[in-house]
C-alpha positions as CSV (number, residue, x, y, z in Angstrom):
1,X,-194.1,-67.1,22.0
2,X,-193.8,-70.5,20.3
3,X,-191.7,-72.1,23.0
4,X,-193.8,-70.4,25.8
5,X,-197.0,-71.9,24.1
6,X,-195.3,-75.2,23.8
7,X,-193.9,-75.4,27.8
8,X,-198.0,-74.0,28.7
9,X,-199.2,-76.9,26.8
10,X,-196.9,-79.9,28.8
11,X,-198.0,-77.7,31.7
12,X,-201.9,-78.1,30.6
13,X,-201.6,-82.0,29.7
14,X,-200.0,-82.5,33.0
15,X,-202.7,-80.8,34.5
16,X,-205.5,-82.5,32.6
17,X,-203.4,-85.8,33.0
18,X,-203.9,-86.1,29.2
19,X,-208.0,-85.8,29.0
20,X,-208.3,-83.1,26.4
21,X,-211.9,-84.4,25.2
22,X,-213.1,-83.4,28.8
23,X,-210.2,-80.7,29.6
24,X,-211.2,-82.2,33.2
25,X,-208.7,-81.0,35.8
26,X,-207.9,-83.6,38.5
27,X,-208.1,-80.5,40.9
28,X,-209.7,-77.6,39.1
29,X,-209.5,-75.5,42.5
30,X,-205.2,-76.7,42.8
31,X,-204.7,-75.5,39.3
32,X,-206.4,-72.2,39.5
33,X,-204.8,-71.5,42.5
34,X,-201.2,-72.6,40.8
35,X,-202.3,-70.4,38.4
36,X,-203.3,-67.6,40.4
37,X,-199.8,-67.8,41.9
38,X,-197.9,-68.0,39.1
39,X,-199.6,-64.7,37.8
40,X,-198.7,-63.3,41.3
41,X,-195.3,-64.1,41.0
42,X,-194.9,-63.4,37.1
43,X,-196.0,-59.5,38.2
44,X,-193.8,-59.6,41.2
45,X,-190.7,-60.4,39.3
46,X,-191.4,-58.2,36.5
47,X,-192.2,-55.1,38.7
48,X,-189.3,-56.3,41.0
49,X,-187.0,-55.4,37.7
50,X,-187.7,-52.3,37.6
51,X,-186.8,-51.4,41.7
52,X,-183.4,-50.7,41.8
53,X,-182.9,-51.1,45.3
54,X,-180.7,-54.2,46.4
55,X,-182.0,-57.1,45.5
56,X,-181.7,-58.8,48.8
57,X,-182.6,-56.2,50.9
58,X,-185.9,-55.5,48.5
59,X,-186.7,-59.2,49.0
60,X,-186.5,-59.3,53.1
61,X,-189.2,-56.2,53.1
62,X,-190.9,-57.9,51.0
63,X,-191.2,-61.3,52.9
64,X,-191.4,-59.0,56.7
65,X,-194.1,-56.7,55.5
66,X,-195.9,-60.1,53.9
67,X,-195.5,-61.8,57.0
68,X,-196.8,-58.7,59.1
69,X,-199.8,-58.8,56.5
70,X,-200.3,-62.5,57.1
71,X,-200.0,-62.2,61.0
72,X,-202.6,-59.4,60.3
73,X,-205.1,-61.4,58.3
74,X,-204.3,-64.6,60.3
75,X,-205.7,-62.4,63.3
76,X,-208.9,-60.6,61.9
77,X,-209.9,-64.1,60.4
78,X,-208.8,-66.7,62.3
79,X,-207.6,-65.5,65.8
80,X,-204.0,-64.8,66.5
81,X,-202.2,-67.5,68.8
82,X,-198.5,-68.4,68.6
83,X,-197.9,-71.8,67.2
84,X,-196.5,-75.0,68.5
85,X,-192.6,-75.6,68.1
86,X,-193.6,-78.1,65.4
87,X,-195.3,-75.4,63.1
88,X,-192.9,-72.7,64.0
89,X,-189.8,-74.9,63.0
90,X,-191.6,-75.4,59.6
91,X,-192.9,-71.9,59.4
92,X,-189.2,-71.0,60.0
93,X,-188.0,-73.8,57.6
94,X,-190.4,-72.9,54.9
95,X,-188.9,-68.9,55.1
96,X,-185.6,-69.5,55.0
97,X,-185.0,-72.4,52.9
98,X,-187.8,-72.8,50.4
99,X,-188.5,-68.8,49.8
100,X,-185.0,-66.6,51.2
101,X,-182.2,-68.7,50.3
102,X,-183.4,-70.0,46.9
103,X,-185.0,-66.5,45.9
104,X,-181.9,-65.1,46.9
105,X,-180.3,-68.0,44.5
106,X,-182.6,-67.0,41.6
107,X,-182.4,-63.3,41.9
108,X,-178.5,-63.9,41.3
109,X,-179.3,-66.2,38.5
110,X,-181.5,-63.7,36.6
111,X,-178.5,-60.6,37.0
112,X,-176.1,-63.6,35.8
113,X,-178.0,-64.5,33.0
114,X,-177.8,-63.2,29.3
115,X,-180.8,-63.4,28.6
116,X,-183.8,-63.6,31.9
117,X,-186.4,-65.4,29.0
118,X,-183.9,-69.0,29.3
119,X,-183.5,-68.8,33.2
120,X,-188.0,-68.0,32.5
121,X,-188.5,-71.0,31.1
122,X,-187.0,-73.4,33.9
123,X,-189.9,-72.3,35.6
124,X,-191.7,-74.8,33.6
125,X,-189.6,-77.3,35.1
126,X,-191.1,-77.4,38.8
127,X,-194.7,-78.9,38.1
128,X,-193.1,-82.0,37.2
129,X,-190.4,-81.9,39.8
130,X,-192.9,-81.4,42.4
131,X,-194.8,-84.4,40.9
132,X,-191.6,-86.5,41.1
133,X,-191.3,-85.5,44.8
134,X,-195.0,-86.1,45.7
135,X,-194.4,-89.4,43.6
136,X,-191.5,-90.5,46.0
137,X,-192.4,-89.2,49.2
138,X,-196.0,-89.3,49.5
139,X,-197.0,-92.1,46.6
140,X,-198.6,-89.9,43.9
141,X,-199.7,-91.9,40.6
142,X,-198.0,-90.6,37.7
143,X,-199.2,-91.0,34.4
144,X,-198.0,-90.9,30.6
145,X,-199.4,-87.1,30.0
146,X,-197.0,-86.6,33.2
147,X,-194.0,-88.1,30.9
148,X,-195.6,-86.4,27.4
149,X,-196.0,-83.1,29.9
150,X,-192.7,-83.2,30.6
151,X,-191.3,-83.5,27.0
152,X,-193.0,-80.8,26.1
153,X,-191.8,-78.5,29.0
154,X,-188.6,-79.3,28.0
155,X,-188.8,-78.5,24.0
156,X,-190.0,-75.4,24.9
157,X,-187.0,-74.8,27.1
158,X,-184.9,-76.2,24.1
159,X,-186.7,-74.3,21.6
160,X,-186.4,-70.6,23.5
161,X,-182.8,-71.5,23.6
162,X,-182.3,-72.6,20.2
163,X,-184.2,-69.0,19.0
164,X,-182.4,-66.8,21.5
165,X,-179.0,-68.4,20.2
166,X,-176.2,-66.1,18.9
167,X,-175.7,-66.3,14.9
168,X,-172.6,-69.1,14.7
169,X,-170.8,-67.5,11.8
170,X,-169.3,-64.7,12.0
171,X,-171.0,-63.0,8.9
172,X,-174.0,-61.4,10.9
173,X,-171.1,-59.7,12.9
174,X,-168.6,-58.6,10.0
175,X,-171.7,-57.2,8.3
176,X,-174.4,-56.0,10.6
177,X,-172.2,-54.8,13.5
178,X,-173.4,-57.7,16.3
């Protein structure tokens, strides 16, 4: 819990860009949406444990029926028409390269993993990544609560590893059977 508080907290200041007397968010309908999601996705991959199906094959129903239920939505709200080539190559893009093949990657990760709470906590790591790419590609300002933010993402990484850690000497084994 200590290392998940600490990683929230960088989270928060980068949010906040460091104004905690105001806990002002720079976009307070961004971050409760990036919240929203991440509570979305926490479920998904929690109740996704517990399917035994394969993996892959669970994630491809999940993204066709998701894209049916978008085309759906898309069609009661907005009117259905099919998009230019521009915004189907991203559409397409999008799918297969930022959600199937790296999903696919982390699934693999997670069943690869001794223990799913470190390969968790990277997690933590893609606010500020994101913030480096906007930085680059698109000019974003980043500030010192991006830089303290990120130190304290990353203790809490280092700090869920350090506590998850296997005793070093081998007296915990010889006497309590680990």
């Amino acid at each position: 819990m200590a290392a998940l508080v600490l990683s929230f907290a960088g989270v928060l200041l980068i949010a906040i860009r460091g104004d905690f007397r105001s806990l002002r968010f720079s976009d307070p309908p961004g971050v409760a949406l990036a919240l929203v999601s991440s509570l979305i996705w926490a479920s998904f991959w929690l109740l996704n444990v517990k399917d035994r199906r394969d993996a892959v094959l669970k994630l491809c129903l999940n993204f066709f029926f998701g894209s049916l239920y978008s085309a759906a939505a898309l069609g009661i709200f907005e009117g259905f028409s099919l998009p230019v080539w521009a915004g189907g190559a991203a559409a397409v893009y999008v799918g297969l390269f930022e959600m199937g093949i790296t999903f696919v990657l982390w699934m693999r990760a997670m069943h690869l993993a001794g223990s799913t709470a470190l390969i968790g906590n990277l997690v933590f790591l893609s606010p500020f990544v994101s913030l480096l790419l906007l930085h680059f590609i698109i000019g974003e300002q980043l500030f010192a609560s991006t830089f303290v933010g990120l130190a304290l993402i990353i203790g809490g990484i280092l700090l869920q590893r350090e506590l998850t850690k296997p005793p070093r000497s081998g007296y915990f084994r010889a006497h309590h059977g680990g």
